[in-house]
Backbone as a chain_set.jsonl record, in Angstrom:
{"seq": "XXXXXXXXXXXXXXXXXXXXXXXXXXXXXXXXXXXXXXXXXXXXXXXXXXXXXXXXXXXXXXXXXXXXXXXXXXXXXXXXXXXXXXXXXXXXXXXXXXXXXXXXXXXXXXXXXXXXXXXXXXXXXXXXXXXXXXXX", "coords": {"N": [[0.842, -1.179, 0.0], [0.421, 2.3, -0.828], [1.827, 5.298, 0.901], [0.316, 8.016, 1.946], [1.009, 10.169, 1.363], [2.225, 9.762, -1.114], [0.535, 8.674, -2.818], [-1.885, 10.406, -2.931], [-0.067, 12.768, -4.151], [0.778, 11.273, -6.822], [-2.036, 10.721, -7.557], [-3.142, 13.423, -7.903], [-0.944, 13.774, -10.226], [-1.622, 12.053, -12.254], [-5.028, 13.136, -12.67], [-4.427, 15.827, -13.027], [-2.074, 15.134, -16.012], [-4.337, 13.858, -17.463], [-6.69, 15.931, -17.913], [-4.437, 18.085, -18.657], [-3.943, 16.556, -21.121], [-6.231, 16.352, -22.867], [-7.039, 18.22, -24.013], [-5.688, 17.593, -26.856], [-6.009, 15.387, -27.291], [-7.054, 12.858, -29.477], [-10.205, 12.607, -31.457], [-10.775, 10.2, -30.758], [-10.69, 9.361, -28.396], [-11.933, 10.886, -26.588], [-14.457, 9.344, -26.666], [-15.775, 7.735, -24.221], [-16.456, 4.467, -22.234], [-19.286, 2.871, -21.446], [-19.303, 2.851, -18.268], [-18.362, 1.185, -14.987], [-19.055, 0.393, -11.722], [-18.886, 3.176, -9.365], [-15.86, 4.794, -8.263], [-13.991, 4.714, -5.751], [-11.639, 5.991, -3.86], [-8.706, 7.402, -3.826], [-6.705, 5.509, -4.203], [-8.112, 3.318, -4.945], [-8.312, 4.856, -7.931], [-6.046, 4.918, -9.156], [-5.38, 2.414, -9.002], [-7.244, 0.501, -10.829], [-6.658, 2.4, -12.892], [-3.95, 1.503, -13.902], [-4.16, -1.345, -13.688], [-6.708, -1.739, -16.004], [-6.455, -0.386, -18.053], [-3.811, 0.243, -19.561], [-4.033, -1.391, -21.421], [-5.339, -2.128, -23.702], [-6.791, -0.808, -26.583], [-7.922, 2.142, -26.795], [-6.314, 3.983, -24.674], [-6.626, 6.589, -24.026], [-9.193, 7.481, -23.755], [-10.221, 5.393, -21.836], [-8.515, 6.096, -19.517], [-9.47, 9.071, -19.096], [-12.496, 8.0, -18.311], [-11.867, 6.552, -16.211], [-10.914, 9.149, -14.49], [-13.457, 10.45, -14.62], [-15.125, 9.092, -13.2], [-14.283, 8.928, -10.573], [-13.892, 11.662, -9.928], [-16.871, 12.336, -10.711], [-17.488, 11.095, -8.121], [-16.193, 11.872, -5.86], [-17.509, 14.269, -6.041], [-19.925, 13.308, -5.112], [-22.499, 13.424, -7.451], [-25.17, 12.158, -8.013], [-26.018, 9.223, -11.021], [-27.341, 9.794, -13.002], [-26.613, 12.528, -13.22], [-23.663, 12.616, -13.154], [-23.438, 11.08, -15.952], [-25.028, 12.745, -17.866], [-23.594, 14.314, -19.513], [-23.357, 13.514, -22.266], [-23.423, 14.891, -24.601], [-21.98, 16.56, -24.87], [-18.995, 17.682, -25.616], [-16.247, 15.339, -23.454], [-13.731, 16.378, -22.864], [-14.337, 18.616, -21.589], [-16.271, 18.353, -19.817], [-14.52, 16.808, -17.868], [-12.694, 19.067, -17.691], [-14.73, 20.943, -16.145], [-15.619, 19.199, -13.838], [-12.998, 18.799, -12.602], [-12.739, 21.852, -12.019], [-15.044, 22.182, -10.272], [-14.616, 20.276, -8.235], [-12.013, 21.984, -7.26], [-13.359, 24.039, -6.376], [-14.492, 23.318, -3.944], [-13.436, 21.734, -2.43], [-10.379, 21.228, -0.292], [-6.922, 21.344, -0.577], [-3.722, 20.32, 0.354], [-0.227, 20.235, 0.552], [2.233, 19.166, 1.921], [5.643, 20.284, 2.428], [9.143, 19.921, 2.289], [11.105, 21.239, 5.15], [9.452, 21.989, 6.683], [7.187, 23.644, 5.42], [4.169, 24.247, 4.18], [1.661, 24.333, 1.864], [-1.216, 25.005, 0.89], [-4.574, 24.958, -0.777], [-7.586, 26.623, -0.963], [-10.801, 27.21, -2.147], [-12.567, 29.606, -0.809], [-10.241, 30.781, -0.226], [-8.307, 30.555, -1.205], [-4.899, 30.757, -2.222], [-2.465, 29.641, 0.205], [0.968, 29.727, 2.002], [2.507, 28.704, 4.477], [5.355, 28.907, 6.396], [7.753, 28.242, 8.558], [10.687, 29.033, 10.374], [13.548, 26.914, 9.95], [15.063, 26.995, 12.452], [12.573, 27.368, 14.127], [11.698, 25.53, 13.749], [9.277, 22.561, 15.498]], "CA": [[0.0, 0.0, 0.0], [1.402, 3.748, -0.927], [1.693, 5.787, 1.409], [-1.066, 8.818, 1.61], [1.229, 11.309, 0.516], [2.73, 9.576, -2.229], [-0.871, 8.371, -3.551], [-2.048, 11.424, -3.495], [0.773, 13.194, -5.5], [-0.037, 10.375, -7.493], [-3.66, 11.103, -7.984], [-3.131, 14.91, -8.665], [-0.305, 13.584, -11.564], [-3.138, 11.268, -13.167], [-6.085, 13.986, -13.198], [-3.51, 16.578, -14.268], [-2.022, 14.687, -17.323], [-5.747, 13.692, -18.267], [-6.944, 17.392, -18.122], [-3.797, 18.476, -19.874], [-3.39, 16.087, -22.687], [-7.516, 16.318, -23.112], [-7.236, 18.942, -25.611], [-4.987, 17.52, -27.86], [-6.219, 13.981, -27.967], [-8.035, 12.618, -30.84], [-11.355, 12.492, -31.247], [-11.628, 8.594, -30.456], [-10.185, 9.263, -27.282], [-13.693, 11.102, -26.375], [-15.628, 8.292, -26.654], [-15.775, 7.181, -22.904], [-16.994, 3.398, -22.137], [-20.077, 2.754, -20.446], [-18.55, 2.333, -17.037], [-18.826, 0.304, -14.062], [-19.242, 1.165, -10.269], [-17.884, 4.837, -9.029], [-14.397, 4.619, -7.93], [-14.032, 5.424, -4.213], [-10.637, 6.623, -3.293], [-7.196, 7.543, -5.034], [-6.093, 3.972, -4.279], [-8.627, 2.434, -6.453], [-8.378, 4.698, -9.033], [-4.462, 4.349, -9.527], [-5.181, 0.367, -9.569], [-7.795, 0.452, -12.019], [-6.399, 2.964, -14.527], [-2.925, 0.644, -13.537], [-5.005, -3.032, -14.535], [-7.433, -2.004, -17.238], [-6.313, 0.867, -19.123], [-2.531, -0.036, -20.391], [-3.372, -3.287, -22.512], [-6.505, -1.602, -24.675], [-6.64, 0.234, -27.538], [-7.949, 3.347, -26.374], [-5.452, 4.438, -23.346], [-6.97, 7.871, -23.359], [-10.462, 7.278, -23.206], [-10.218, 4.501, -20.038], [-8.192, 7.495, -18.562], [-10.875, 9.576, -19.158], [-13.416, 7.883, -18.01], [-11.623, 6.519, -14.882], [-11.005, 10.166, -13.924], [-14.601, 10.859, -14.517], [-16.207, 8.015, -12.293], [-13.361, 9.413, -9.605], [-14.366, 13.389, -9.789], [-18.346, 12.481, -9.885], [-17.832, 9.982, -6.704], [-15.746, 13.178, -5.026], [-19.01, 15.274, -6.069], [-21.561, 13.389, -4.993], [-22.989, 13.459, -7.938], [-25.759, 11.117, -8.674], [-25.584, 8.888, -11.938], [-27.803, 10.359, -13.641], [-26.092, 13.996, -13.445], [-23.21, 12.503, -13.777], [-23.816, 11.024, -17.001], [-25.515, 14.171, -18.796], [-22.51, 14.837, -20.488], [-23.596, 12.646, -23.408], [-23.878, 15.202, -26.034], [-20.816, 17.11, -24.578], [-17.238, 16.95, -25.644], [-15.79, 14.5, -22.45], [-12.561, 17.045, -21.946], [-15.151, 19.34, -21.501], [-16.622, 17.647, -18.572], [-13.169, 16.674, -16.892], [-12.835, 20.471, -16.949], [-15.769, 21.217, -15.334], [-15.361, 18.609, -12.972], [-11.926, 19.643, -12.097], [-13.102, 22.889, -11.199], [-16.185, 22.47, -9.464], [-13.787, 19.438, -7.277], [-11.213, 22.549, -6.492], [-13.91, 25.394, -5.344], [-15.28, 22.648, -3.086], [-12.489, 20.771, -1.482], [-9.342, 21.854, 0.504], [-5.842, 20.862, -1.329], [-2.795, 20.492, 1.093], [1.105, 19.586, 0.093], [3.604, 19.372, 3.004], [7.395, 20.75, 1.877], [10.343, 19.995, 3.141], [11.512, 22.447, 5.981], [8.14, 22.442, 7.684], [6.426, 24.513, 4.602], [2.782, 23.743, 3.932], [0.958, 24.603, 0.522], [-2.578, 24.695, 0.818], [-5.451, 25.794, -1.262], [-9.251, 26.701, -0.901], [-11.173, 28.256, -3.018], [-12.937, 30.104, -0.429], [-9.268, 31.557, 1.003], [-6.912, 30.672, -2.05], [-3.386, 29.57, -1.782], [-1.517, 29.617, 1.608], [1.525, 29.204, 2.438], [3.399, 28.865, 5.524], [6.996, 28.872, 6.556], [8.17, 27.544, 9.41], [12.058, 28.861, 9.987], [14.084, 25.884, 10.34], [15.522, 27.09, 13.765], [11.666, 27.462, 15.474], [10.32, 24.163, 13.691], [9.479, 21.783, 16.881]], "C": [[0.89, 1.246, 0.0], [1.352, 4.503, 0.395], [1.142, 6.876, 1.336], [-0.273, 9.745, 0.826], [1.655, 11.154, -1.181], [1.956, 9.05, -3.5], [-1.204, 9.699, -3.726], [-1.195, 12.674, -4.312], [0.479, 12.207, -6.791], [-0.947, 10.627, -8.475], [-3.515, 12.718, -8.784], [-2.383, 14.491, -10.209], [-1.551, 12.918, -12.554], [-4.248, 12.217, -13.677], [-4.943, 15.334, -13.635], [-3.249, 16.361, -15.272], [-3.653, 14.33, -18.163], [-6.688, 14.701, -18.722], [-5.705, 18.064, -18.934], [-3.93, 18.001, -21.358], [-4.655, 15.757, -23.479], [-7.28, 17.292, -24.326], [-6.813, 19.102, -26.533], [-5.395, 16.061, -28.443], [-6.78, 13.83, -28.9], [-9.497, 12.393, -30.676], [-12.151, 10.915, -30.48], [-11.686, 8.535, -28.99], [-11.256, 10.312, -26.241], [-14.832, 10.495, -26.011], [-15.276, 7.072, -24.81], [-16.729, 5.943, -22.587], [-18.06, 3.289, -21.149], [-19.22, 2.233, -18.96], [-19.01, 1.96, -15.748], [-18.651, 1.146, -12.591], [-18.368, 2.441, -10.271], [-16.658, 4.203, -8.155], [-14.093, 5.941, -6.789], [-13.015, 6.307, -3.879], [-9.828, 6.511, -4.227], [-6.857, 5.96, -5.013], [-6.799, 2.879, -5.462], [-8.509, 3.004, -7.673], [-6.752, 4.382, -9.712], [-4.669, 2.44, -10.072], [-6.03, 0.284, -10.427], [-7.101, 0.797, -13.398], [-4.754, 1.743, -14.585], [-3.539, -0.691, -14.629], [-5.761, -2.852, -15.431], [-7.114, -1.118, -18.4], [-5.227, 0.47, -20.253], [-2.841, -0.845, -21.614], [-4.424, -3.01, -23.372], [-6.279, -0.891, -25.784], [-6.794, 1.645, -27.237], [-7.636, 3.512, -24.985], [-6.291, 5.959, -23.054], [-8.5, 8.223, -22.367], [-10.757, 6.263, -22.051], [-9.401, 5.458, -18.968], [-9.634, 8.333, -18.038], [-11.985, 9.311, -18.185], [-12.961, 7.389, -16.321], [-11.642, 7.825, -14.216], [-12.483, 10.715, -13.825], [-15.492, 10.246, -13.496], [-15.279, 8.861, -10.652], [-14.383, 11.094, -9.108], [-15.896, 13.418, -9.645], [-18.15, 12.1, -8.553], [-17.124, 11.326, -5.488], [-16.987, 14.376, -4.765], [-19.808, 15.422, -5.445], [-22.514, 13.442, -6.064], [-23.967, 12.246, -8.464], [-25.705, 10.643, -10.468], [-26.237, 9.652, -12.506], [-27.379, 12.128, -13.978], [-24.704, 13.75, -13.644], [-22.622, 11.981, -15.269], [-24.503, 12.002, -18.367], [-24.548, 14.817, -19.475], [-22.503, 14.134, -22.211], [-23.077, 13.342, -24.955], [-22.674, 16.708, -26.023], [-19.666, 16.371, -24.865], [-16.964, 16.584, -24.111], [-14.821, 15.661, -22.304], [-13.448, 17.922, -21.229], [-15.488, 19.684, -20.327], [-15.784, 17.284, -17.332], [-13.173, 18.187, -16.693], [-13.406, 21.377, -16.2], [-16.067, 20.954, -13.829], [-14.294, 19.078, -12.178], [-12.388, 21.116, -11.165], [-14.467, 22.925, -10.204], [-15.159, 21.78, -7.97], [-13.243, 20.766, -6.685], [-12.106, 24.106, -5.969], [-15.016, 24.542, -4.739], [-14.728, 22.017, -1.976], [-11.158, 21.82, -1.385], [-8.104, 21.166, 0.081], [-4.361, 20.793, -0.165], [-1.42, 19.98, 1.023], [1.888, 20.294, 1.204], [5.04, 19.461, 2.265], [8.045, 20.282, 2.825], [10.48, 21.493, 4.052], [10.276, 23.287, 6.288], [7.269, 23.816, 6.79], [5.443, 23.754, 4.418], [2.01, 24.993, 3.142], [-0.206, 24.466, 0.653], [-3.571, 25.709, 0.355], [-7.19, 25.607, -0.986], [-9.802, 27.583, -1.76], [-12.2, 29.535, -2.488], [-11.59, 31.69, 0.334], [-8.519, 31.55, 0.066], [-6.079, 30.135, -1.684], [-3.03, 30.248, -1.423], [-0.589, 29.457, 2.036], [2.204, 29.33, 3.316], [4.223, 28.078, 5.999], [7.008, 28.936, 7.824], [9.724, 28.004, 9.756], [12.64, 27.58, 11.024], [14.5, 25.616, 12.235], [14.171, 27.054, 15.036], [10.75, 26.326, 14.912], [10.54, 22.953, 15.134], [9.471, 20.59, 16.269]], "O": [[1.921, 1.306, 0.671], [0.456, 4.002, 1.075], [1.393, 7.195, 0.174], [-0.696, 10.147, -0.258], [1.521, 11.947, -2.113], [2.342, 8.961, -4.665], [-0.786, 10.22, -4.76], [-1.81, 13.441, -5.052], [-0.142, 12.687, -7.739], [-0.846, 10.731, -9.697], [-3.752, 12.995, -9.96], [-2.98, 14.757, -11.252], [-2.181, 13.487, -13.445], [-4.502, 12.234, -14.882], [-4.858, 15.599, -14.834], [-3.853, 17.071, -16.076], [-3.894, 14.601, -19.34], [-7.412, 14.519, -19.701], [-6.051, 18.635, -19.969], [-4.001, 18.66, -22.396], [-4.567, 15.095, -24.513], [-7.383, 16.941, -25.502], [-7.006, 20.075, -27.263], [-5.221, 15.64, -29.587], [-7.174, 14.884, -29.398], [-9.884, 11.944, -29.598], [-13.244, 10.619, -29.997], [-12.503, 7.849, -28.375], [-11.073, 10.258, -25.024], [-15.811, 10.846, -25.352], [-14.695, 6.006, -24.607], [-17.919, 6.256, -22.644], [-17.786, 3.606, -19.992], [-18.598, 1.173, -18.887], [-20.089, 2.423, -15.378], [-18.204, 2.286, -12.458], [-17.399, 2.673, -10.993], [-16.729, 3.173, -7.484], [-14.007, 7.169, -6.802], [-13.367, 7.448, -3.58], [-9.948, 5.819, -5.238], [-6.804, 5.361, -6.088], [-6.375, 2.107, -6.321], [-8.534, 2.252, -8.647], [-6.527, 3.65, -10.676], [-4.296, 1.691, -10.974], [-5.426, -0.279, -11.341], [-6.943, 0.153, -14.435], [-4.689, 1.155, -15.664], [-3.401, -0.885, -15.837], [-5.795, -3.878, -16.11], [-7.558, -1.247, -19.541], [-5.48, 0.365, -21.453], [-2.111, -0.964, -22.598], [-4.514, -3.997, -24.101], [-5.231, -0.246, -25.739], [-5.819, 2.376, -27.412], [-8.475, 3.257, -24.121], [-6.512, 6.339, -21.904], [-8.825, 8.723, -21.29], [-11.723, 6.541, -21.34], [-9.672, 5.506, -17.768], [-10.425, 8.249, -17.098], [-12.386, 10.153, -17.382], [-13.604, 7.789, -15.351], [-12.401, 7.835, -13.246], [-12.697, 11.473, -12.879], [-16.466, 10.827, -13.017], [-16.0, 9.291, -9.752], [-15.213, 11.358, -8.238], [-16.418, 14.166, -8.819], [-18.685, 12.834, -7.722], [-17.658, 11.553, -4.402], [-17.278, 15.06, -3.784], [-20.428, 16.413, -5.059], [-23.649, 13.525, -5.595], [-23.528, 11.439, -9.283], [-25.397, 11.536, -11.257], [-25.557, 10.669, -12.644], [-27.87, 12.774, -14.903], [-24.206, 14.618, -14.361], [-21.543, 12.384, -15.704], [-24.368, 11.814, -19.576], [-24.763, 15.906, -20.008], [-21.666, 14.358, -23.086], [-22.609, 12.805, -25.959], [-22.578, 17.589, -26.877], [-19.314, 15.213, -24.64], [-17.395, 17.433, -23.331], [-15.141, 16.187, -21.238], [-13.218, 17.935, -20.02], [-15.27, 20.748, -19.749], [-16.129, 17.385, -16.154], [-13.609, 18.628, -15.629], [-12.883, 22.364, -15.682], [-16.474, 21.706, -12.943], [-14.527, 19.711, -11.148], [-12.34, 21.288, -9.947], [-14.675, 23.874, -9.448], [-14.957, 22.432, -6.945], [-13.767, 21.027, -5.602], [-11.586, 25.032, -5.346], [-16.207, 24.818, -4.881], [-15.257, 21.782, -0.889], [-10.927, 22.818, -2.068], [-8.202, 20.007, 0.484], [-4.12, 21.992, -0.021], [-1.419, 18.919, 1.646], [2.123, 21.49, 1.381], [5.388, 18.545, 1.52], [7.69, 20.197, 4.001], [10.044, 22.584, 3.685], [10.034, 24.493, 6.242], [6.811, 24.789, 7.389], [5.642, 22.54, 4.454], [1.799, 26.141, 3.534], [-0.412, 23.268, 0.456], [-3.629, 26.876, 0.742], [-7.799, 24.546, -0.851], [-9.27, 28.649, -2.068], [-12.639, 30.352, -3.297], [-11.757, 32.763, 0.914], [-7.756, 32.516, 0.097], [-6.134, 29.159, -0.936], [-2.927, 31.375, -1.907], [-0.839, 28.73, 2.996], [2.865, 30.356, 3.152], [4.094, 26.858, 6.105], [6.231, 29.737, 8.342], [10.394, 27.079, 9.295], [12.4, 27.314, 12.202], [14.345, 24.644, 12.975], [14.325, 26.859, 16.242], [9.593, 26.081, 15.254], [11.612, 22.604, 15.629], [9.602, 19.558, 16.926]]}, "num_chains": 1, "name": "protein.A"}
């Protein structure tokens, strides 16, 4: 098992590259597979997109759609609202998602030398320094 911090760096790399490289992919890579149960925590989705994605033809679109079952199940969003993207371009939707996820939830990356990164979208990004000599 990863350890939390190193899953969740992790997780951010995964929905980052899938939101970046969304608006360059090809059109096939759009077409998102009817998909199976919502995907609870970073841990499952790393092992999913990990075991089903690599060995397929379309790598982008099982991205895709793993990040999508991920970002509704963070939502809350029932199936049916999350599904209404039908007749929407899919990056579309990751982008949407994305942002609704970060002006809802609280983001936090510990630094070396007792610095801590943290964002809200109610407060923005935070950071505080620690000098080495008064960290306990």
């Amino acid at each position: 098992m990863m350890p939390t911090r190193t899953r969740s760096l992790v997780l951010v790399v995964v929905v980052a590259l899938v939101a970046g490289v969304a608006s360059g992919a090809s059109i096939a890579s759009n077409l998102v597979e009817e998909e199976r149960p919502r995907i609870a925590s970073s841990e499952e989705l790393l092992s999913s997109i990990v075991n089903e994605c690599f060995d397929g033809a379309s790598v982008m679109g099982c991205l895709k759609g793993k990040v999508l079952l991920y970002l509704d199940g963070m939502l809350g969003l029932r199936e049916e609202e999350a599904r209404a993207f039908e007749e929407r371009n899919v990056d579309e939707v990751i982008f949407d998602r994305v942002g609704r996820v970060l002006a809802t939830h609280e983001f936090r990356v510990q630094l070396p030398e007792d610095t801590v990164v943290s964002y809200r979208a109610d407060k923005g990004l935070d950071i505080d320094v620690v000098p080495a000599g008064l960290a306990t």
